[in-house]
C-alpha positions as a printed Julia matrix, in Angstrom:
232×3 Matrix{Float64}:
 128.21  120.53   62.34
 129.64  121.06   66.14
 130.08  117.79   68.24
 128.24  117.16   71.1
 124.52  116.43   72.42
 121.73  117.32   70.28
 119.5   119.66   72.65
 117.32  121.36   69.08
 115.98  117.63   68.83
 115.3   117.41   72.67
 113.59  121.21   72.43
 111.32  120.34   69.14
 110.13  117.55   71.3
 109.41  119.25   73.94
 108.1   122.37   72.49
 105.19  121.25   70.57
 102.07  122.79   72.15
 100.56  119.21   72.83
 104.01  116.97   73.86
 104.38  119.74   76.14
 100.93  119.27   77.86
 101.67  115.38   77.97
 104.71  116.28   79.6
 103.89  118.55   82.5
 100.53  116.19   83.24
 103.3   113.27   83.43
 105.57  115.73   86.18
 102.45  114.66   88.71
 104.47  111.3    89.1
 101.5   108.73   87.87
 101.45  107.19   84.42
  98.66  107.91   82.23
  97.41  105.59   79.33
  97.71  107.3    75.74
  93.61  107.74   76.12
  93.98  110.18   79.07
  97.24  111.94   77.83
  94.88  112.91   74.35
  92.97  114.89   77.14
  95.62  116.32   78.66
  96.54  118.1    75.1
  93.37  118.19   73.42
  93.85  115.74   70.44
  92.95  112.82   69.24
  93.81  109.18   70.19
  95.54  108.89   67.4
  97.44  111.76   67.47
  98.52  111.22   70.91
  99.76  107.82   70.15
 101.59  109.67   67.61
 103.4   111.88   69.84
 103.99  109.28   72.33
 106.17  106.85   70.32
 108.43  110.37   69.65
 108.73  111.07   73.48
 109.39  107.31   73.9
 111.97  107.2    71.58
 113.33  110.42   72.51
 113.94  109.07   75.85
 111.86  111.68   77.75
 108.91  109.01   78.41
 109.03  105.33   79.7
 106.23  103.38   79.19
 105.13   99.79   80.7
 102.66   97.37   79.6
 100.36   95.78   81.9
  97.38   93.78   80.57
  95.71   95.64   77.24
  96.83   98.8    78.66
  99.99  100.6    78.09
 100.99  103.23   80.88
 103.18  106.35   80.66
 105.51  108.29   82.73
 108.17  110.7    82.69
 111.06  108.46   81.93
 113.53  109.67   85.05
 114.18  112.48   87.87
 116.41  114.34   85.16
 113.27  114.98   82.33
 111.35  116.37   85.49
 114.07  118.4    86.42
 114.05  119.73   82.92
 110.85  120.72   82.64
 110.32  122.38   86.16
 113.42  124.28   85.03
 111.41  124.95   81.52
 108.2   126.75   83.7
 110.57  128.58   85.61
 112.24  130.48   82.17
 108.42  130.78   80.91
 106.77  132.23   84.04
 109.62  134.33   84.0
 108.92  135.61   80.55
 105.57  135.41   81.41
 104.71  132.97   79.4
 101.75  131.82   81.38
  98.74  130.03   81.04
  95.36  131.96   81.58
  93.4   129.74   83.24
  93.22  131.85   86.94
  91.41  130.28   89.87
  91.62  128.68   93.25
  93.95  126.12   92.08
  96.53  128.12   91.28
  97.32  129.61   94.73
  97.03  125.59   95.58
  99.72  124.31   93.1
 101.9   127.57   94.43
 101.67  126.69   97.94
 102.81  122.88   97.6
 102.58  120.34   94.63
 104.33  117.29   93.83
 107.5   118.07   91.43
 107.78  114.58   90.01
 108.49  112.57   93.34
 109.13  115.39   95.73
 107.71  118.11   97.88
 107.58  121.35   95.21
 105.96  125.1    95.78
 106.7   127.17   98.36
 106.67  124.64  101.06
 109.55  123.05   98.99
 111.44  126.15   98.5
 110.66  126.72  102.47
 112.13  123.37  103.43
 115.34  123.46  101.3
 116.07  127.2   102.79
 115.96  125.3   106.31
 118.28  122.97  104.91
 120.79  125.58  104.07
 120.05  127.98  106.98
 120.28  125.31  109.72
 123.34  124.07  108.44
 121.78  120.22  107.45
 123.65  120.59  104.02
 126.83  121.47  102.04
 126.44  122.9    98.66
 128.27  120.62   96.01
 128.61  120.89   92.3
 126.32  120.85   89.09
 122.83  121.11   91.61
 123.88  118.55   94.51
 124.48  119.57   97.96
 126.01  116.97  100.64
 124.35  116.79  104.06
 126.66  117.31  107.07
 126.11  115.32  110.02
 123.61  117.63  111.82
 121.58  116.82  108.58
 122.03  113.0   108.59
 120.64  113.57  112.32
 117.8   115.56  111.04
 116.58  113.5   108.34
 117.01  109.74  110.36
 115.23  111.14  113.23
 112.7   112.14  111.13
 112.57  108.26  108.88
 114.66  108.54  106.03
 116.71  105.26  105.78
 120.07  107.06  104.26
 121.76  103.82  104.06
 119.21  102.47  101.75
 119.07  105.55   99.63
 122.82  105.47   99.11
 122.99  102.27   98.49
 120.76  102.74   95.68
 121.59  104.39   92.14
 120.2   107.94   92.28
 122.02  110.55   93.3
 120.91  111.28   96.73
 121.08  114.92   97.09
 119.9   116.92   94.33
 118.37  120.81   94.15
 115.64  121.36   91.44
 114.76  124.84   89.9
 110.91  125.77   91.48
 109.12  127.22   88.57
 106.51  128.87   90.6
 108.87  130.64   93.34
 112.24  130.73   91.16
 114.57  129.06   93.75
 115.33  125.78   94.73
 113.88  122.79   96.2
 114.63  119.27   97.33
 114.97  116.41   94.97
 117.01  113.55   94.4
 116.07  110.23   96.48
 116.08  112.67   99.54
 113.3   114.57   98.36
 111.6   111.43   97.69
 111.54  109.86  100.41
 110.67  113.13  102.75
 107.68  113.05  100.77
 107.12  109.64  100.93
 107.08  109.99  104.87
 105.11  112.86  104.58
 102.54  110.6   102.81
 103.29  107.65  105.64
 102.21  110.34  108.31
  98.81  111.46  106.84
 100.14  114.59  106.9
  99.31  115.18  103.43
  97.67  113.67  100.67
  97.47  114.45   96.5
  94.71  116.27   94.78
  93.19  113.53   92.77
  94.33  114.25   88.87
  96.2   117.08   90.2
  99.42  117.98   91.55
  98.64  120.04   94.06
  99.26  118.49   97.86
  96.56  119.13  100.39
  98.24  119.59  103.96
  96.53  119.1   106.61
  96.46  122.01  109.81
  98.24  119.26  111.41
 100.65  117.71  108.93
 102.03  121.9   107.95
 102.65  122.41  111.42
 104.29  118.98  111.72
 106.88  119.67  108.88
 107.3   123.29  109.74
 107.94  122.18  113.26
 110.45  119.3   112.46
 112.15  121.42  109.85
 112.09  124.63  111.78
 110.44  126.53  108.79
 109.01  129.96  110.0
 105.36  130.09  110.62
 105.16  132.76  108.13
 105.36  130.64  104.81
 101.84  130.02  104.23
């Protein structure tokens, strides 16, 4: 048997039908309890609870008791990573869900990828990056912002010296499923969306995770990050 990680264990995890539906409901950020996740891939309690304690000790979920309850969530940045990069292989195989409707153009247009701005307002706002020279491309999906781009995103609110202080890498591109090119993550892309939040310029579908702009807040972040008008 070759050395190394063992990525068939990570993929039978991930690839049954219902762990899988656990998983992309958890890529919305929030922790669910084992009750809700059962929902989220049609089975029982029991059966969730089941799967659960796999993902758990698998190390792709966290979870965190609090009361009677016990909450879960995607268990870091890297397992979101994984699976945005997953949807982006599938849609590309078209290996897609059939479940059309007004939601869909939504979660296209701008969606929460874990902890950061997703869709193609993500994919807009990383080109800027890289066409307004904020950012040097780096190795292994991390890019290092040049100075213009330390400007850009302290004038805007991020606190850099707090992010770098802290453990996660701060610079980080993610694979968009939906559009097939890249997007911010990393504790930038968190904390542009947290001040996105802190503006009102958008807020999260409840049980979704689709973001809802508003006229104002698009043309606030399209204006400050010199996107073209034309992504819509």
């Amino acid at each position: 048997m070759r050395d190394g990680p063992n990525i068939a264990a990570i993929a039978a995890m991930v690839g049954d039908p219902a762990r899988a539906n656990m998983l992309t409901a958890l890529l919305n950020g929030d922790a669910f309890t084992a009750s809700e996740l059962s929902l989220e891939a049609g089975v029982t309690k029991q059966t969730a609870s089941s799967h659960l304690s796999k993902l758990v000790d698998g190390g792709l979920v966290a979870v965190e008791a609090q009361g009677r309850h016990r909450y879960y969530r995607l268990a870091d940045a890297d397992v979101a990573g994984l699976l945005e990069t997953l949807m982006g292989v599938a849609a590309r195989a078209k290996a897609l869900r059939t479940r059309p409707g007004p939601k869909e153009p939504a979660l296209r247009h701008a969606r929460v990828c874990y902890d950061h701005l997703a869709g193609d307002l993500g994919v807009a706002l990383y080109d800027a990056f890289a066409k307004n020279k904020w950012m040097n491309p780096g190795p292994e999906k991390t890019f290092a912002l040049t100075k213009l781009g330390r400007v850009k995103v302290q004038t805007f609110g991020v606190d850099l010296e707090e992010l770098e202080n802290g453990a996660r890498p701060l610079c980080r591109s993610c694979l968009d499923w939906s559009v097939r090119r890249h997007h911010i993550a990393g504790a930038l892309g968190a904390a542009i969306l947290d001040e996105i939040f802190d503006r009102g310029w958008a807020t999260q579908k409840r049980g979704s995770r689709v973001l809802e702009f508003t006229r104002v807040g698009e043309a606030g972040l399209k204006r400050v990050f010199m996107i073209p008008e034309a992504v819509s």
